[in-house]
C-alpha angles and dihedrals in degrees: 000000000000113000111244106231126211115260124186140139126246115249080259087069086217097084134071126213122203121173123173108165111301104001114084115175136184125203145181130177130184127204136092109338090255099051096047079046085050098048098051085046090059085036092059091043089052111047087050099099107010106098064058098056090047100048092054085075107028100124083057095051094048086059115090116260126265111216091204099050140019114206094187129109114188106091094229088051091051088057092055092050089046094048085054108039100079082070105047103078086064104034146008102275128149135205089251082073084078107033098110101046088040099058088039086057096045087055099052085043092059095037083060105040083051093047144011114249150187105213127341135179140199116191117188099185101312088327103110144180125201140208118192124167120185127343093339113124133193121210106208122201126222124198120205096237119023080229112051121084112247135051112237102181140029144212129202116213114187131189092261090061123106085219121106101148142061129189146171140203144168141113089285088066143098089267137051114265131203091206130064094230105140080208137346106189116200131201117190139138098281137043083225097046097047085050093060098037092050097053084049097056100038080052091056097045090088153127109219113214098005109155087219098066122082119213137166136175109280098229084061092063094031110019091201093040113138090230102064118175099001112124111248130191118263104163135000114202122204116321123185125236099264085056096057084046092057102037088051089049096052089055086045090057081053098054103041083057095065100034077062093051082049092237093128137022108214130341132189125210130203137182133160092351099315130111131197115193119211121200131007099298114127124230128195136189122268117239115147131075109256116251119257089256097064130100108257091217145079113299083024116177138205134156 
């Protein structure tokens, strides 16, 4: 029996809210009254099911990809497997590193293919997919930590861009990582792809075998955690300035490769305070107050 989600608007009445479980997304178009009416219709019809579609196959999402064959069948879980796939021949990585960008990214998919629209928007807790049609633009805010209050820097994404997703990953965040990153933000071409890539680099911005850092197997946090055994980060001491260097260059390293391999754009990493920039996107300091009809959240976006 298909599960019924919660739909609501926000008090701004742009915005729609959907939440099913885990999966909490918010989203904004912008167009003619009908066809906006018209996206978060096909939004709504959508996102019903499918927390349903994804945990039919749930033991298989929790396996490690394989980069030669994808034994999924649901079309959002395909795109997971297909986000993360460029990174499991060198590493463990499974399709759930990729779940949030990926749905972000179905719902946008079925809002444009319903209604034409200027600029749109899914955000699935900081995991965003984005819709831009001439000369519209985003700004899109980015926190130090997920979980601090406050947005310190900003990035500008315009339709002539190559970016439509954001993503944002670190052992702040809603998932376990293997790295000590307080943030690693990711701009590609996809919501999926910059998922996967920004899990990848926040696990390599790292110090193995500092004292400092606390880690502990994943299923004990989680006992049906995709990562198992694998040891993720629960705490990380005092570390001197040439520590953060090297643990933010080692996720730079990271990050330059797959800008290389053209799998991101741009990233950002930050950690204690302390911020490296890959690629050529520009990033400004945040000064003014958001507007009212922002997200109050990592990866936050207003016009």
């Amino acid at each position: 029996m298909t599960r019924a989600p919660q739909i609501s608007f926000l008090p701004d009445k742009r915005r729609l809210h959907l939440q099913d479980g885990p999966i909490d997304l918010v989203i904004e178009a912008s167009g003619s009254e009908a066809n906006v009416r018209r996206a978060y219709r096909a939004a709504e019809l959508r996102f019903t099911g499918l927390l349903d579609e994804l945990c039919a196959e749930l033991p298989l999402l929790r396996q490690g990809a394989n980069p030669a064959h994808c034994p999924l069948a649901g079309k959002v879980a395909r795109r997971m497997h297909d986000a993360v796939a460029p990174f499991a021949s060198d590493c463990f990585i499974t399709p759930m590193a990729a779940v949030a960008g990926s749905v972000a990214e179905e719902i946008l998919w079925a809002m444009t293919e319903s209604a034409h629209l200027a600029r749109a928007y899914v955000n699935n807790g900081g995991d965003i997919a984005l819709h831009l049609s001439a000369e519209e633009q985003f700004t899109v805010g980015l926190a130090e930590r997920p979980d601090a209050p406050g947005l310190l820097r900003t990035m500008t994404i315009r339709a002539d861009d190559a970016t439509r997703g954001v993503a944002t990953s670190g052992r702040h965040g809603r998932s376990f990582s293997l790295g000590i990153a307080d943030a690693v933000t990711v701009l590609a071409r996809t919501a999926s792809q910059a998922d996967a890539a920004a899990t990848i680099i926040a696990n390599a911005v790292d110090l193995p075998g500092h004292p400092a850092i606390q880690r502990c197997p994943a299923r004990d946090l989680q006992p049906d955690s995709d990562l198992g055994a694998l040891l993720v980060t629960r705490g990380v001491g005092e570390l001197s300035c040439g520590e953060i260097d090297r643990a933010l260059a080692a996720g730079a390293v990271c990050a330059q490769r797959l800008l290389a391999a053209g799998l991101i754009e741009a990233a950002a990493l930050r950690l204690e305070g302390e911020m490296i920039v890959v690629g050529t996107r520009s990033i400004e300091p945040f000064e003014d107050p958001l507007p009212a009809r922002s997200l109050a959240a990592e990866g936050a976006i207003h016009a």
